[in-house]
N, C-alpha and C positions, 0 to 999 in steps of 0.2 A: 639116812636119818629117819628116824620112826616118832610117829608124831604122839605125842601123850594128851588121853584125855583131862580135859579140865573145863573150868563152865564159869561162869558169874552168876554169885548170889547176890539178892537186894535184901533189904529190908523187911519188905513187905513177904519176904517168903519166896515170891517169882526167883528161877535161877537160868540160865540160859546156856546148855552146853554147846561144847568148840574144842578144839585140840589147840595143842602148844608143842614149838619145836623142841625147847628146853627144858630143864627141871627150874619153876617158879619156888618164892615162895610169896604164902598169902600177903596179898596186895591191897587194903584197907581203901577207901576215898569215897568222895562224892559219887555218884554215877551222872553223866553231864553225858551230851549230844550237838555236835558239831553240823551244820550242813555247810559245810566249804567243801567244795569238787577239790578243790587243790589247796596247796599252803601250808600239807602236815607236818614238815617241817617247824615251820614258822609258830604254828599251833603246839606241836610239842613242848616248844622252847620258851612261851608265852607265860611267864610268871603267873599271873592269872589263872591258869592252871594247876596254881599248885593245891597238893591234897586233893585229886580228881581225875577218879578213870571215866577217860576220854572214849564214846561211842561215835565212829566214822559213820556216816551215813550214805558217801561214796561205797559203792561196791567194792573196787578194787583200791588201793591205795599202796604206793613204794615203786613204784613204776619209774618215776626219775630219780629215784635214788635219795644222796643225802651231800652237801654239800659244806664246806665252814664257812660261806661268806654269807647265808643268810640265817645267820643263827638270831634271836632275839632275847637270847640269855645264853652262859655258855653251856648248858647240858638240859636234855629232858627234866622239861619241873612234872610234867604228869606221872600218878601215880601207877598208871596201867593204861592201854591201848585194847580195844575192842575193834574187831574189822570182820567184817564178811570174808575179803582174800587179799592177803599180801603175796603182792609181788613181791619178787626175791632177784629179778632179774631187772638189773637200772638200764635207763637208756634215753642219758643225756649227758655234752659234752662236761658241763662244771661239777658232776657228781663227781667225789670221790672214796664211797663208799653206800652198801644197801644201806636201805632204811634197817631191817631186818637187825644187822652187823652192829650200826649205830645203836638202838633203843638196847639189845644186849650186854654188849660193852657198858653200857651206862646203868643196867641192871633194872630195864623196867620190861616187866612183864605182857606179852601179845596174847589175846582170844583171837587164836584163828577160827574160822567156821562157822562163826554165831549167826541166827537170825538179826540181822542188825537192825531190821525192819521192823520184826515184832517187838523189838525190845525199845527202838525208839518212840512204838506207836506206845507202847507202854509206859513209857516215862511223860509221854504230853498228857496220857488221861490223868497216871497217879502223882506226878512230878517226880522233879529229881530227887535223888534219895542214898543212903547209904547203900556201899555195897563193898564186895569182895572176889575177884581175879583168883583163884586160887586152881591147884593140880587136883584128878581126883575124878569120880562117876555121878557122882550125886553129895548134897550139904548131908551135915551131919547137925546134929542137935547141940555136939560140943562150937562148929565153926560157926553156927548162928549165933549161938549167946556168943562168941569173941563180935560178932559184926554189932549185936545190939551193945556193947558194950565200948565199939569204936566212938569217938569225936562227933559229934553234930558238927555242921555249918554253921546253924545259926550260935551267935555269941564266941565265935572263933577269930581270932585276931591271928590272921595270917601274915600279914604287912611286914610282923617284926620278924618272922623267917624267911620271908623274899627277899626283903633288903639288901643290898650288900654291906659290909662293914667298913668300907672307907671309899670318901669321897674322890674324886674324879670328875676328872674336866676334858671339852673339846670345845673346839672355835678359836681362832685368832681374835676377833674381833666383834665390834659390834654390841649394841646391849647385852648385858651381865645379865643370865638368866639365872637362879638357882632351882632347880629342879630335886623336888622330892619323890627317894626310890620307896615307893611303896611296893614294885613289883614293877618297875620302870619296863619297857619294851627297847631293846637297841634301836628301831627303827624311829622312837619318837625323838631319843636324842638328833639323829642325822637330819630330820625335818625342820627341828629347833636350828640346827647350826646350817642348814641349808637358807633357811628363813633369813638368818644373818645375825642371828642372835652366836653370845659365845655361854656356854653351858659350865656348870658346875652341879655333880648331882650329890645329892649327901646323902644320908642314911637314914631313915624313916623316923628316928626317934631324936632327930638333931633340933634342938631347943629355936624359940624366935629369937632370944639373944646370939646364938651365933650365927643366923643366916644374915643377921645386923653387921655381923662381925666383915661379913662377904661382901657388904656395899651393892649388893641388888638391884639390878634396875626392875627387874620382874621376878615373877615368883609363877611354877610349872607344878601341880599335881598328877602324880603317875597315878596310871591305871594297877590294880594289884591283885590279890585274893582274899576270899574269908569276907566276912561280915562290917561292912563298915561299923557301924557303932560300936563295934571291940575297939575301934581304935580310937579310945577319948583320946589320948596323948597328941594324936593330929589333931583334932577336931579342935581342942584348945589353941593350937600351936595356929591354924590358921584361922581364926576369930583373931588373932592377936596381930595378926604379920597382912594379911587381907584385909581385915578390919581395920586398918589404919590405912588404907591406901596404895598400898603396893598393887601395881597392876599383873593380875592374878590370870591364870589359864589352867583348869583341871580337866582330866578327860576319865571315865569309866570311873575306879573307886574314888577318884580326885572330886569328881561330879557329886558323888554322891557325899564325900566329906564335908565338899561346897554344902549343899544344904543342909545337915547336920550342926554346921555352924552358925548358920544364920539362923536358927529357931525352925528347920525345919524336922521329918521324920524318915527312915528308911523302911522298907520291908521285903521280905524275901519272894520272889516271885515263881508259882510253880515249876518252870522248870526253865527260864533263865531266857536269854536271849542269846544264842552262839552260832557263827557263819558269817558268810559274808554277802548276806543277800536281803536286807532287813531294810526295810521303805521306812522313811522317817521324816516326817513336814517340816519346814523352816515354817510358822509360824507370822512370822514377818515379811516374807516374799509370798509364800505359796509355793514358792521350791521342793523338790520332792526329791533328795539325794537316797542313793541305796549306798547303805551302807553296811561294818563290817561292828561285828559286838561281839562280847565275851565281858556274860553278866549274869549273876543270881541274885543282886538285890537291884533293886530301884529305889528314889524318891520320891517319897508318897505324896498325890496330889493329883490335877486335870491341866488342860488347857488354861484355865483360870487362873489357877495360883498353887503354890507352896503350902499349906498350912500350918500357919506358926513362922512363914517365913517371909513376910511380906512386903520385904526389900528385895527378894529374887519374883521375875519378872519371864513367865515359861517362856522359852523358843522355841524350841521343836519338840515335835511328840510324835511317839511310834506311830506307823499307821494299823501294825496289826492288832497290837492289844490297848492304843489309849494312852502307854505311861509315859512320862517326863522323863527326853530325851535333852534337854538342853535349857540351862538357866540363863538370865543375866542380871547383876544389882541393878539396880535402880538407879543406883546416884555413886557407887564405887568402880574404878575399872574394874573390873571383874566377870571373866565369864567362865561357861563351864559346858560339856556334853560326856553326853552316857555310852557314843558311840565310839569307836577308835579311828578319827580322821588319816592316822599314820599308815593304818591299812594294814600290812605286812602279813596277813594276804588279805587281798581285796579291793574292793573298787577304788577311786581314786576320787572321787565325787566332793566328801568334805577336805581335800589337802587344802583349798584357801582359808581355814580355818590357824594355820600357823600363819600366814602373810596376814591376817584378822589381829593376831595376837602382836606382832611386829609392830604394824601400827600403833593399837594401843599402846607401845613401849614409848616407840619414838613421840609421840602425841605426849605422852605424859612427860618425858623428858625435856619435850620444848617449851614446855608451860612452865615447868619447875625451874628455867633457863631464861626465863620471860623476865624483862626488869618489870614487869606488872604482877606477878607472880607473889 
């Protein structure tokens, strides 16, 4: 096997060569930067991801292979894979299959070779940005104008291509959750129905008249891709179904929906938050969980407050940059955070945040059950 030259271009001009085993063809996305040592599976299959060549910041990366029981969507949503070195050689007992074997099969494109270093330190100074995975020695002036002529992030409503198109359920029992796929993660459902909750997830553009239809005891916002504010359609849809009382739980773009709705603002952050290694204060304790993210916007605000939003009430906040990690109403069940408590890969730190959200169920269920009620 004879490896072909190929490189990544940005935006800005910066391009960064590497070889490839196979004949690509050009690979459009975001250019994004992971610090998880492990979990690339998990990361590949991360809806979240979708429209985004993914940069490893692990040196090596395929080493255990590739496995089908911890997928988190069933196929690579990433649009291209950057790495310093793939292994090609697995060695662990539940793999069955390279990583290598898998992303081709599924037709997404590898930079082997690249400076991963240079090009991540490059994306923190310029931020994330567009770019292109493609075969070939050097960009050409025709594959530039196609990159400047690709999709922006900003004002890109991803949600309604992650989705799936029909609803599905898990749990025997237990509060009725109805969970919206914005870009849903498998592992968040398994924590909802671990929690004790029984799940139903619908499809991103599924109206409040029919999740009414579902008799709900709670209501679940997924984490997803793209720009929240492309997606008025939620943003109305949960002002209308949260706004009345349903006790609510949003995590990543869920989060950021959560304040969109209530009067607050999003913005896009230089180059995002991604890995699984990110310190983040509870507010309310002084607790200091590390946690796992996969995020290019935030809501806009401090410690203090929301602006514009001033029924949500901050909880946690990054410790590296400042931003609003975590809301709660004021006076609605309702809460929300920016990080992915599910994990899938990552530390484990926020999982009482689904036993958080259980209560709130049951809590609201006993009231509504109260002959004082």
């Amino acid at each position: 096997m004879t490896d072909r030259p190929a490189f990544v271009l940005l935006e800005d001009g910066a391009w960064f060569p590497g070889t490839t085993s196979r004949p690509i063809d050009p690979a459009f996305g975001e250019v994004v930067f992971t610090t998880n040592l492990t979990g690339y599976q998990e990361t590949f299959t991360d809806p979240s991801y979708l429209g985004q060549i993914v940069v490893m910041t692990a040196p090596m990366i395929g080493n255990y292979g590739v496995n089908l029981e911890d997928m988190e969507s069933p196929r690579p949503q990433v649009t291209g894979v950057v790495v310093r070195e793939l292994s090609r050689h697995m060695s662990n007992w539940r793999a069955s299959m390279t990583l290598d074997t898998w992303l081709a099969e599924a037709g997404v494109p590898v930079l082997e070779g690249a400076d991963t270093r240079r090009l991540t330190r490059h994306l923190r100074e310029r931020g994330a940005m567009r770019g292109v995975v493609v075969e070939g020695r050097q960009p050409s002036r025709e594959l530039t104008a196609q990159l400047l002529a690709s999709p922006s992030m900003d004002g890109l409503d991803l949600a309604s291509r992650a989705t799936l198109r029909e609803r599905w359920s898990e749990g025997d029992d237990g509060p009725h959750v109805v969970a919206y796929d914005y870009g849903i993660k498998r592992n968040i459902v398994r924590m909802l129905v671990r929690a004790g909750c029984r799940v139903t997830v619908v499809p991103a553009e599924t109206s409040a008249a029919e999740v009414r239809e579902l008799s709900p005891d709670g209501l679940f916002l997924s984490n997803g891709p793209g720009d929240p504010a492309a997606v008025a359609y939620a943003i109305e849809t949960i002002r209308d179904l949260a706004g009345k009382g349903l006790p609510t739980f949003g995590i990543c773009l869920g989060h950021q929906l959560v304040g969109l709705a209530f009067g607050g603002s999003t913005a896009k952050l230089p180059y995002g938050h991604r890995g699984g290694n990110h310190p983040v204060r509870d507010l309310r304790t002084g607790q200091v969980l590390i946690t796992t993210q996969n995020h290019g916007f935030a809501v806009v605000g401090d410690a203090d407050a929301v602006p514009g939003a001033g029924a949500l009430e901050v909880t946690h906040l990054n410790l590296n940059d400042g931003t609003i990690e975590g809301v709660r109403h004021r006076e609605l069940p309702l809460f929300a955070v920016q990080y992915h408590p599910e994990a899938a890969p990552g530390p484990h730190d926020a999982f009482p945040h689904f036993a958080e959200f259980l209560a709130m169920l049951q809590a609201e269920r006993a009231q509504l059950q109260s002959p004082t009620s």
